[in-house]
Each structure stands twice: as C-alpha cells, then as structure tokens.
C-alpha positions as CSV (number, residue, x, y, z in Angstrom):
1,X,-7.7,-65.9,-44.4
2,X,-11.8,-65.9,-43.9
3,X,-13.4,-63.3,-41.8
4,X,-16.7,-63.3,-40.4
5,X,-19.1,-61.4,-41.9
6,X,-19.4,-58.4,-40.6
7,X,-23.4,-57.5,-40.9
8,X,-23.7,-60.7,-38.8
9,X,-22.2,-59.4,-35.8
10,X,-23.8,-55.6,-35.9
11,X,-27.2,-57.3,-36.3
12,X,-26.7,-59.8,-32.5
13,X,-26.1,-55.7,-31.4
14,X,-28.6,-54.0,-32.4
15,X,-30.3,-54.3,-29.2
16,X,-27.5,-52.3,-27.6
17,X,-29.2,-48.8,-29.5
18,X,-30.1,-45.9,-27.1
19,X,-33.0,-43.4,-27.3
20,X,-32.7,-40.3,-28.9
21,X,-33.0,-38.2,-25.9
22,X,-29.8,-39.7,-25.1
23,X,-28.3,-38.6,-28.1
24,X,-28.4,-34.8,-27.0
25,X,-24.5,-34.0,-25.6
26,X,-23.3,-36.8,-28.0
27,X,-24.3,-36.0,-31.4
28,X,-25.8,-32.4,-31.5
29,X,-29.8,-30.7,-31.6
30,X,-30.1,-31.4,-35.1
31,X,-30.7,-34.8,-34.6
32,X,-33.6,-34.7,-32.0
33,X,-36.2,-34.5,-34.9
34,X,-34.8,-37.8,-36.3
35,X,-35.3,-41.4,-35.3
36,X,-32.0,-41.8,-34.1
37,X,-30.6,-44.7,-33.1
38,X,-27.0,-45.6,-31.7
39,X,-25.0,-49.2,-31.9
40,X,-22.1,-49.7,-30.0
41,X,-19.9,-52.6,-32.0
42,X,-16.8,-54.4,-30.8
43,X,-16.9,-57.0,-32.8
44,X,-15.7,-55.9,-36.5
45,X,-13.1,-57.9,-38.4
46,X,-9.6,-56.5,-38.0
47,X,-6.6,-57.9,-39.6
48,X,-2.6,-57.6,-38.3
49,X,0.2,-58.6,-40.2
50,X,3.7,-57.7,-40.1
51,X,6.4,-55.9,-42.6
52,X,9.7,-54.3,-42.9
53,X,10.1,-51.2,-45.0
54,X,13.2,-51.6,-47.2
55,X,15.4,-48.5,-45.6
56,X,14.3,-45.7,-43.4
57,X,15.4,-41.9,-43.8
58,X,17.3,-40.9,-40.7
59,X,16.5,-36.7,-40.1
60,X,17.4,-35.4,-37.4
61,X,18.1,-38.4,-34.9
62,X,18.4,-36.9,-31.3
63,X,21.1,-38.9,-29.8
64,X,24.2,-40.8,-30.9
65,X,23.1,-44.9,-31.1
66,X,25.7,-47.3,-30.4
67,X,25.3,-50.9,-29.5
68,X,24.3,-54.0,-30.3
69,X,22.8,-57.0,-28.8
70,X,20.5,-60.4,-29.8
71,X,17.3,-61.1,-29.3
72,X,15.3,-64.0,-29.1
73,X,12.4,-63.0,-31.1
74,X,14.2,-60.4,-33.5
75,X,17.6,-61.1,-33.9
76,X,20.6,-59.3,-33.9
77,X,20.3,-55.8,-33.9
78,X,23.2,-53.2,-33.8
79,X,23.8,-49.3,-34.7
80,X,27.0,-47.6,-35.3
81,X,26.8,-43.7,-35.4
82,X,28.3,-42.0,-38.6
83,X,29.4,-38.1,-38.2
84,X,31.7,-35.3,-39.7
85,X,33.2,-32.9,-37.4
86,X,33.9,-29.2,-37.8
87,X,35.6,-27.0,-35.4
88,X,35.2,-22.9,-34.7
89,X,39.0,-21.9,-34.3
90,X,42.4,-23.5,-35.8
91,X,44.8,-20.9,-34.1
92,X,47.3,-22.8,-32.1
93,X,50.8,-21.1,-31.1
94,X,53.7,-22.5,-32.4
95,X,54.9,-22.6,-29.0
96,X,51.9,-24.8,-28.2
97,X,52.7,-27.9,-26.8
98,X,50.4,-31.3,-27.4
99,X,49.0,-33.3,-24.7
100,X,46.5,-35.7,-25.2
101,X,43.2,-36.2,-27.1
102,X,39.7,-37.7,-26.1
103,X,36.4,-38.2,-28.0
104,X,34.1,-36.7,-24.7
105,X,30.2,-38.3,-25.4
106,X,27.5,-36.9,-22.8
107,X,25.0,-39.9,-22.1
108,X,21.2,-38.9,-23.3
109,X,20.0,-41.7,-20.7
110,X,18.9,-44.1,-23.2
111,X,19.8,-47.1,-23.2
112,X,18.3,-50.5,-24.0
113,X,18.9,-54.5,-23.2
114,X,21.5,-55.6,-20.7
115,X,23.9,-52.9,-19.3
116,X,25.1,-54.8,-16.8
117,X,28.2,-56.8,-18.8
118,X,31.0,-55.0,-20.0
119,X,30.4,-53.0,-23.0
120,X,33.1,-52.0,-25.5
121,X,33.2,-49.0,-28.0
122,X,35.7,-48.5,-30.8
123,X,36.3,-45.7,-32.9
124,X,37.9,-45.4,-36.0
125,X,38.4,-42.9,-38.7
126,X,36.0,-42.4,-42.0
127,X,37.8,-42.4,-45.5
128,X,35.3,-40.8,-47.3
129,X,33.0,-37.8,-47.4
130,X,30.1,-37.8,-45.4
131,X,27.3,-37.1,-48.0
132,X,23.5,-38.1,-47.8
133,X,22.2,-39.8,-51.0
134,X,19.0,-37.9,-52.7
135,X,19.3,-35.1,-49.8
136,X,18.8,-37.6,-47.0
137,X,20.6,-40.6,-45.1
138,X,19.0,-43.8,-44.3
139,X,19.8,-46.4,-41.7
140,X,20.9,-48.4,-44.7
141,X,23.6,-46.0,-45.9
142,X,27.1,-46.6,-45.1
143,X,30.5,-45.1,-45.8
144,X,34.3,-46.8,-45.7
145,X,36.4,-46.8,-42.7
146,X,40.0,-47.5,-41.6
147,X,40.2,-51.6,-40.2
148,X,42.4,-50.3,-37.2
149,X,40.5,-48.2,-34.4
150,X,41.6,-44.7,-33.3
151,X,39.9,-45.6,-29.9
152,X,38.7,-48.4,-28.1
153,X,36.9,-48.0,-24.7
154,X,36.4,-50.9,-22.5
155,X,34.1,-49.5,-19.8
156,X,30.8,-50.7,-17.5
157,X,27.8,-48.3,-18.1
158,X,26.2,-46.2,-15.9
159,X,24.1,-43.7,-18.0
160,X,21.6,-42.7,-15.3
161,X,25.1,-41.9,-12.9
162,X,27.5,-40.5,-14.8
163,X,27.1,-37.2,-17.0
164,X,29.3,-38.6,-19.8
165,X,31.7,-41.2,-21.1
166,X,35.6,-40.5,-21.8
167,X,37.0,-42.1,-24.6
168,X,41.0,-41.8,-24.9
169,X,42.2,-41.5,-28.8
170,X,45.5,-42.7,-30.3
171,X,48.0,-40.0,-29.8
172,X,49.2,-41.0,-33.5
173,X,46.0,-39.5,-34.4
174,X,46.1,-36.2,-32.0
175,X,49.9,-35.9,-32.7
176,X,49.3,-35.7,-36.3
177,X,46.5,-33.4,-36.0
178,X,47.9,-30.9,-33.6
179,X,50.7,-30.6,-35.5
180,X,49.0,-29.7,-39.2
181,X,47.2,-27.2,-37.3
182,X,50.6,-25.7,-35.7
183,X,51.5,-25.5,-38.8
184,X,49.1,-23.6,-40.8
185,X,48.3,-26.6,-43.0
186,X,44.5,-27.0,-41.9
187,X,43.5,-23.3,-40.9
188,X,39.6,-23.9,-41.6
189,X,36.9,-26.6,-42.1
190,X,37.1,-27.2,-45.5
191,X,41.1,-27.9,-44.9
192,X,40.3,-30.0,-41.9
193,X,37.3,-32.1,-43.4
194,X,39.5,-32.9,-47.1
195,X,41.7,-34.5,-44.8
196,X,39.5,-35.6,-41.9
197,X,36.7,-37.2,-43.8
198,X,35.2,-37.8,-40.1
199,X,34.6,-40.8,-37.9
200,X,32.5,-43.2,-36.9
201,X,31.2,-44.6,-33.1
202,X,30.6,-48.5,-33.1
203,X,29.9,-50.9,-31.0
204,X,32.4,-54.4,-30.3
205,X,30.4,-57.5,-31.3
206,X,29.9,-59.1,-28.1
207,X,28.4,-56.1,-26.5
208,X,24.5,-56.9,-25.0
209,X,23.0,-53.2,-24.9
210,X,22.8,-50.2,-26.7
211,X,23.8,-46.7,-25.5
212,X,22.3,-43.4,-26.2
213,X,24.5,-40.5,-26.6
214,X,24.2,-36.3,-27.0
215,X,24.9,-34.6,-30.1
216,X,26.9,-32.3,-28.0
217,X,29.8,-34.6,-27.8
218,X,33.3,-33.3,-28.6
219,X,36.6,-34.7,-29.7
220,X,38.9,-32.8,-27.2
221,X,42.2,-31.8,-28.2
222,X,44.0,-31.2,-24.7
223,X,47.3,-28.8,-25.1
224,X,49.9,-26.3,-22.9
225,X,51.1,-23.4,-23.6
226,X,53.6,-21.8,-21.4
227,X,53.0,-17.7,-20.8
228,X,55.7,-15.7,-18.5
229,X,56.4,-18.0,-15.6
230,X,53.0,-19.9,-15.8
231,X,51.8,-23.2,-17.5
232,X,48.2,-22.5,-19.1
233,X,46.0,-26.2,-19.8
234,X,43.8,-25.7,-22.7
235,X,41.6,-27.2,-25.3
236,X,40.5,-27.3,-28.5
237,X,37.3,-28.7,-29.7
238,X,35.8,-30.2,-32.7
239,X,32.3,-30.3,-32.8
240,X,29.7,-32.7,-34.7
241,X,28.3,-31.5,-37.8
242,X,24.4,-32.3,-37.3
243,X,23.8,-32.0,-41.2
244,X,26.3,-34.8,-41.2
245,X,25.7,-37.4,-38.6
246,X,23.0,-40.5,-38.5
247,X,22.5,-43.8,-37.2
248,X,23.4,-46.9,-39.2
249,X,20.8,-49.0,-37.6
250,X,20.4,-52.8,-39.1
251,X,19.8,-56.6,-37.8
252,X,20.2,-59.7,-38.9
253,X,16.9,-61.4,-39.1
254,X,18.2,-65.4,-39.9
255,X,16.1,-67.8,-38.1
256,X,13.4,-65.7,-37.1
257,X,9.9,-64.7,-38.5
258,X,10.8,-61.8,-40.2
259,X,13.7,-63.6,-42.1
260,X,11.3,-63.8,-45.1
261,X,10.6,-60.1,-45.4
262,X,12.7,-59.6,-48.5
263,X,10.6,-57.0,-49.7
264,X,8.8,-54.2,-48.2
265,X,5.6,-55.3,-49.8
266,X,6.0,-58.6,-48.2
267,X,3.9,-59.4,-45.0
268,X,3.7,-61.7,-42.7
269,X,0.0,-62.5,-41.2
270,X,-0.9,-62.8,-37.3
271,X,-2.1,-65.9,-37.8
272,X,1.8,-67.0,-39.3
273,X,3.7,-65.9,-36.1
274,X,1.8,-67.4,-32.9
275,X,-1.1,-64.8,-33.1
276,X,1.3,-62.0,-32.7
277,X,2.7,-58.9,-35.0
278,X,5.4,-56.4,-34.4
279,X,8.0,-53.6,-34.1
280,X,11.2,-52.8,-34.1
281,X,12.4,-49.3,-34.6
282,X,15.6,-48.6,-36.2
283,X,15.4,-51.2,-38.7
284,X,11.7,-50.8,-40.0
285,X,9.8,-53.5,-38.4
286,X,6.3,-52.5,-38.5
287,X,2.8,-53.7,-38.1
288,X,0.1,-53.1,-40.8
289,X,-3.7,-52.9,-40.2
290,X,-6.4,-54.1,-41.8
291,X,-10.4,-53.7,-41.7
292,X,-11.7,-55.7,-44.7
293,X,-15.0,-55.6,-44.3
294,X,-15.7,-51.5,-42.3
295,X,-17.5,-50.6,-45.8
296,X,-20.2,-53.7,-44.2
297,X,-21.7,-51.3,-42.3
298,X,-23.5,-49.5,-44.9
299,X,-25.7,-52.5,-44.5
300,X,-27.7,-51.6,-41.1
301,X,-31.0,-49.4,-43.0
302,X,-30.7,-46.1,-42.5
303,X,-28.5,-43.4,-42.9
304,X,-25.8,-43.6,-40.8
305,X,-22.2,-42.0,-39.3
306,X,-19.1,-42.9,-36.9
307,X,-19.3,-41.0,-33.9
308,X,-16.5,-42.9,-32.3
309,X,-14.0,-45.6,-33.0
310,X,-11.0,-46.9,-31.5
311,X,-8.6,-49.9,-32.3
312,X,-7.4,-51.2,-28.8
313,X,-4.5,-53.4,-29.2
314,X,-2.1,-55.3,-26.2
315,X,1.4,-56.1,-26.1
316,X,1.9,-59.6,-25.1
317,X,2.0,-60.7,-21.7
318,X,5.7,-60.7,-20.3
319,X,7.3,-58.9,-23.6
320,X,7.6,-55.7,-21.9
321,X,10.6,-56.0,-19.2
322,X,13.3,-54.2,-17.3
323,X,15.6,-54.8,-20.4
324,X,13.0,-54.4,-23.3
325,X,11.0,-51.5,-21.9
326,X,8.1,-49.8,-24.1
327,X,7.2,-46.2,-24.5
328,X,3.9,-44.8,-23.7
329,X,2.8,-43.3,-27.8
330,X,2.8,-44.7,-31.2
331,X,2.7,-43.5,-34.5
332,X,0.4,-44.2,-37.1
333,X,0.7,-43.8,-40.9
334,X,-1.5,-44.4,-44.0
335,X,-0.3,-47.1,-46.3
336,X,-0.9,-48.8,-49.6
337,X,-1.0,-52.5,-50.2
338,X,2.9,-52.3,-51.1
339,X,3.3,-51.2,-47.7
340,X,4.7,-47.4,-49.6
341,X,3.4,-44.5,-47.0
342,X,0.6,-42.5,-48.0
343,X,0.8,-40.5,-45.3
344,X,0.7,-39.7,-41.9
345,X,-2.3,-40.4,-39.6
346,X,-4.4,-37.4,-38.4
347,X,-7.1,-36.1,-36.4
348,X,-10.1,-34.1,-38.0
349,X,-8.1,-31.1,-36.4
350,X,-4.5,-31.8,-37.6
351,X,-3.1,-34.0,-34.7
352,X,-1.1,-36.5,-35.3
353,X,-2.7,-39.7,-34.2
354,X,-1.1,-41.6,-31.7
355,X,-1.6,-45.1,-29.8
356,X,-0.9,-44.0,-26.1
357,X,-1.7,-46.4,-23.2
358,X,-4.9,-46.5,-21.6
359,X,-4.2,-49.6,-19.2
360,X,-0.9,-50.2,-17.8
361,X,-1.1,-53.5,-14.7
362,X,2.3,-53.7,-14.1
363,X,1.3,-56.8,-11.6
364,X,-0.5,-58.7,-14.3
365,X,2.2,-57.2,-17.4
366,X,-1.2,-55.9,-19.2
367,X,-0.3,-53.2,-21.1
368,X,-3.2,-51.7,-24.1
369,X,-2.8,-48.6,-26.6
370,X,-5.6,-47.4,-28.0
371,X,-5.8,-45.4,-31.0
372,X,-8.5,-43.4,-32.3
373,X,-9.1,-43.9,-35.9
374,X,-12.6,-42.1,-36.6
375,X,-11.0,-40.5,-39.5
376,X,-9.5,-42.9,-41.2
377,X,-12.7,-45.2,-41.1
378,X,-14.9,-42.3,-42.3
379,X,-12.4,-42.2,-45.3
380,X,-12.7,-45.6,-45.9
381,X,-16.4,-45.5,-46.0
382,X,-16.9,-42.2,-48.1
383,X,-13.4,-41.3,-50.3
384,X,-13.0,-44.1,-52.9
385,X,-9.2,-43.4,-52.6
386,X,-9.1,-45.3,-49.3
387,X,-10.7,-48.3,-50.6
388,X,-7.2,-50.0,-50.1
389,X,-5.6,-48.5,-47.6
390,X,-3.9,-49.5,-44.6
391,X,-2.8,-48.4,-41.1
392,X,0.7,-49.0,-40.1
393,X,2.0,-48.7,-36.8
394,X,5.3,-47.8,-35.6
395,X,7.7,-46.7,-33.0
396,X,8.0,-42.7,-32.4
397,X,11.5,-42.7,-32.2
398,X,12.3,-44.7,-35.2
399,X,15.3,-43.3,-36.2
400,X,17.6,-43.0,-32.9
401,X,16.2,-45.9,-31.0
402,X,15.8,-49.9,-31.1
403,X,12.6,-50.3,-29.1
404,X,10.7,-54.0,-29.7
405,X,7.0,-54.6,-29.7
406,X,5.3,-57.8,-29.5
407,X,1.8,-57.1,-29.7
408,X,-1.3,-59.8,-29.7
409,X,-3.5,-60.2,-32.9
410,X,-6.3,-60.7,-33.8
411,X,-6.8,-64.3,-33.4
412,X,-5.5,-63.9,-29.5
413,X,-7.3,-64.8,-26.5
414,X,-10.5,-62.8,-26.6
415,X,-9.4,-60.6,-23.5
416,X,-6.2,-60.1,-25.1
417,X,-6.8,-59.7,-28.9
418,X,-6.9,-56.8,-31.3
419,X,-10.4,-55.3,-31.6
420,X,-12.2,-52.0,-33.0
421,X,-15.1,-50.6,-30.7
422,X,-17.4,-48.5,-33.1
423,X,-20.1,-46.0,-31.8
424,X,-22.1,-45.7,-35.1
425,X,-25.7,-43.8,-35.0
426,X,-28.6,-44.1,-37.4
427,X,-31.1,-41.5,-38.2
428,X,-33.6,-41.3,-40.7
429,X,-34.4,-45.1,-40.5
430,X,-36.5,-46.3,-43.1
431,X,-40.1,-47.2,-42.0
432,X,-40.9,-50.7,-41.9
C-alpha cells in the first residue's frame, strides 16, 4: 500500500504557524526568547487494518454471558458461562423434607441484539474440574459436559423489568443432592465439588441476543421442615465460585472478512474490507494502527516537539443501532508487528488512554472517538524501541461482553475517514 509522503503535506501547512506571543499559555516562558513557530497538521498518513488475537484471558468478567446470535458482518457469535459452585452450610435435618430446586440468575441489564423472540437457556452439569490453564482461563478454554440438560428455560426477556430470571432444575438432580447432604455424604466443599464438578449456563442455537447476568446468582435448594405444629419453608444456597467462573466466548467467522484471520499476526488492511476495520469483543476482533511515516517530521528545519495529537476515528454511518449499541470509551494498547501486546496505552501521568466520544448526531448516526496519542508519537519519534510499534484498539469490556464496531478507515470519505491532527512547534529555526 503507498502513502503519500508525509513532508509534502506539512510543507502546503506551514502557513498555518502562529507567532510566538501566541505561544505563551500553550507551550511555557521558556520559549518566548526563541523563534517559535507552531504547525497545526491533519493530514499525516495513518494506516487501519484489522486482527484477531488467538485467545483472550478472561479475569474477572463482571457478569454471567449467555447468548448467541448472527450477524451480517461478523458472523455467529455465542458465549456459554462456565462456573463451580460452593455453598456455606451442608446441615440439613434428617427430618428435612425436599421440595424443589431452581438455578435463581439476577439480570446485570446487559444485553445485546434482538430480545424480542423467544430466547431459550439450558443448563447442564460439568464432568470435570474447573481449573484455569497457566493460572488463567481464556475465552477459548472449555471443559466436558453431560449431553442431557439439568434445566431448560424457555422464557421472553425483559432485563430492564424484571430483577431476575428463574430457572426450574430436574428434581433428579435436587433429589439426589438433597439427599447426599441428609445424609452426611457431602458435609463440605471439597465433598460437594468431587462430586459436583459444577455447571455450565448456555444458550439454545436459535436464540438472537445475548443476556447479561450477576455473579450473585444462586442455585436454590427449596426444603420443609416441620417444628411443633408448624411447617417452616427454607433454603439452601450454593453460591458461584468467582475464582472459578468465565465466559466461553467464540464465533464462527465462515464467509465473512475475518474468516482468513488464522493467525494473530495476520491482518487484514482497510483498504481489503470496503474502507472499513473493526471490533468485536469477546472473541478478539481488534483494529491495529499504523503511522508509517510520523518519524517524517523530523524533516521541517528546526528543532521541534508535539504539543498535541489526537487520532479521530468514526464508526460507520448506520452501524450503531438499537440492537448493536456502542459504548462511549475505548481501550488502547501497544503492539508489535505480530500483533503480541506490548503494553497498555498511557498518558504522561499514568492514565490509561481511552477513545471516548467527542461527537455523537444521533439524527445524522455520526458518531467520532478521539484518542489522544501524544505519548505514543513522542516515543516513536525519540525511543528506537517504538520504531515498530503499533496501536491496537479495543473494546473495554472485552471479556463479558460482545460489542461490534465498524469503524471507517483511512481511505473513507474525507469527512468521514481516519485522521491524526498534530500541533507540532518549532523553535530555534535555523537561519536562512
């Protein structure tokens, strides 16, 4: 891919320099005594592709991801939710008398693509231990299951209106349970999770959204127990073990662009998928960003520094909808040309960088992020290290959501493309 030079285009600004007096509030006293200079740029080469990294770690996901749905531009997408459950009592009278049993899961009010069809939910019970690989999970890893459900729920969502769902279990399953407890054969976790390897929350293939779910969720053993004359209805709880739960989170990417991305250093140019790159959180769909030529400016005479630079990038016009809704940050890390993470992007003072929106026309669908990436580009001019390195830009939530991005690139309408704006000063110009 050719770019245009990129002395070309700072030398048709040059005429766009301020005075020095107008320097003062911007750049500091010290350089009043200078012949200072100031170029404001917009028209620097920047380069958008798109990649997949192979398998994302999963710490900490804040909700409980079920669901599943296609998409036109990304595929299928679904997430099943893996946990182990522990409880905090396993006292239970032997005059105790079972009742019923329910997996209880408190919405989070996320959820994403068409809720309005029928949605169904199956649960079914894991046959092995839930252990992370290497000390984390991935959205990749995956763990064997029994083929017949413990639950299925057939149910119409309403997250924003109801606090929670209620999911009815096989009594085979609470009958067999209650009575191990009854009868001292599981009295404690490690008793209950040799034989109760855990379970795991998926979504039935048909379904067209994807729920979000609290942690706090509980699989609710109801009971009686009959004192004196009176009839006591109780419960017993077990509880999700956070240190064992994640989000298996993958898609199926056939006939789409991404359907070559094989290999996380793979990437797919703008200019290869109708001037546009990506995102897809969950599954690693990321877009990487280039400046090829930023070291170019050392060119203009004179000794010179970023004051300001921001990348201002829009999502296409009608990708953001009632059904595939976008948040209002991105992050941002450091990559190498295999597309392996560096590390993350931050501010002079420690701050994570983030893309946030600056222009939001909901009557025109214009929505632009701007990121501030001073830092990074004073790297790539001074610290060798950064001579090729990359930006990459993702979704905050990565590992509990399935947000999609479609963002325009750089070879996009010139009111809707990618671009850098660069406040660069000069001082001690050379004399002619």
């Amino acid at each position: 891919m050719k770019y245009i030079c990129i002395i070309t285009s700072l030398l048709l600004l040059f005429s766009c320099s301020k005075n020095e007096e107008d320097l003062s509030l911007e750049i500091g006293d010290d350089w009043i005594d200078g012949k200072t200079k100031v170029y404001y740029i917009d028209t620097i080469s920047v380069a958008t592709s798109t990649f997949k990294f192979d398998s994302l770690m999963m710490p900490n996901s804040k909700r409980i991801l079920v669901g599943n749905y296609n998409d036109p531009v990304f595929g299928h997408t679904e997430s099943q939710s893996y946990m182990e459950l522990i409880g905090s009592s396993f006292s239970l009278d032997n005059e105790a008398i079972y009742d019923s049993i329910a997996l209880i899961l408190p919405y989070d009010n996320y959820y994403y693509n068409d809720t309005i069809p029928t949605q169904q939910i199956e649960v079914y019970e894991v046959l092995e231990e839930i252990k992370p690989e290497d000390d984390f999970f991935y959205n990749t890893s995956a763990f064997d299951y029994s083929g017949t459900p413990i639950a299925t729920k057939r149910f119409s969502p309403t997250p924003r209106k109801e606090d929670s769902l209620h999911i009815t279990v096989s009594n085979l399953f609470g009958i067999e349970l209650f009575k191990k407890i009854v009868d001292d054969k599981i009295n404690n976790n490690e008793e209950f999770t040799t034989d109760y390897r855990g379970i795991t929350i998926k979504a039935n293939e048909q379904n067209t959204a994807f729920l979000g779910f609290k942690k706090s969720g509980v699989l609710r053993v109801y009971y009686t127990l009959k004192e004196d004359t009176q009839v006591k209805e109780l419960t017993m709880d077990f509880l999700i073990n956070e240190t064992k739960f994640f989000n298996q989170i993958k898609s199926d990417r056939s006939g789409t662009y991404f359907e070559t991305l094989k290999e996380q250093k793979i990437t797919i140019p703008s200019t290869d998928t109708d001037n546009n790159c990506f995102i897809q959180a969950g599954v690693g769909i990321a877009t990487k960003i280039d400046i090829p030529f930023i070291e170019r400016i050392n060119d203009i005479p004179g000794t010179g520094t970023i004051i300001e630079a921001s990348l201002n990038i829009s999502l296409k016009h009608k990708s953001s909808t009632e059904y595939h809704t976008t948040r209002d940050s991105l992050q941002f890390y450091v990559i190498n040309k295999n597309s392996e993470i560096v590390k993350e992007l931050f501010t002079p003072t420690g701050v994570p960088v983030e893309g946030t929106i600056t222009k939001d026309d909901s009557e025109f669908n214009v929505v632009n992020y701007v990121i501030p990436i001073k830092d990074f580009l004073d790297n790539k001019l001074h610290n060798s290290t950064y001579r090729e390195l990359y930006l990459a830009m993702y979704s905050k939530e990565y590992n509990y959501a399935v947000d999609r991005y479609i963002f325009n690139g750089e070879n996009a309408p010139d009111d809707k493309k990618v671009t850098l704006e660069l406040t660069y000063a000069i001082y001690d110009e050379d004399d002619e």
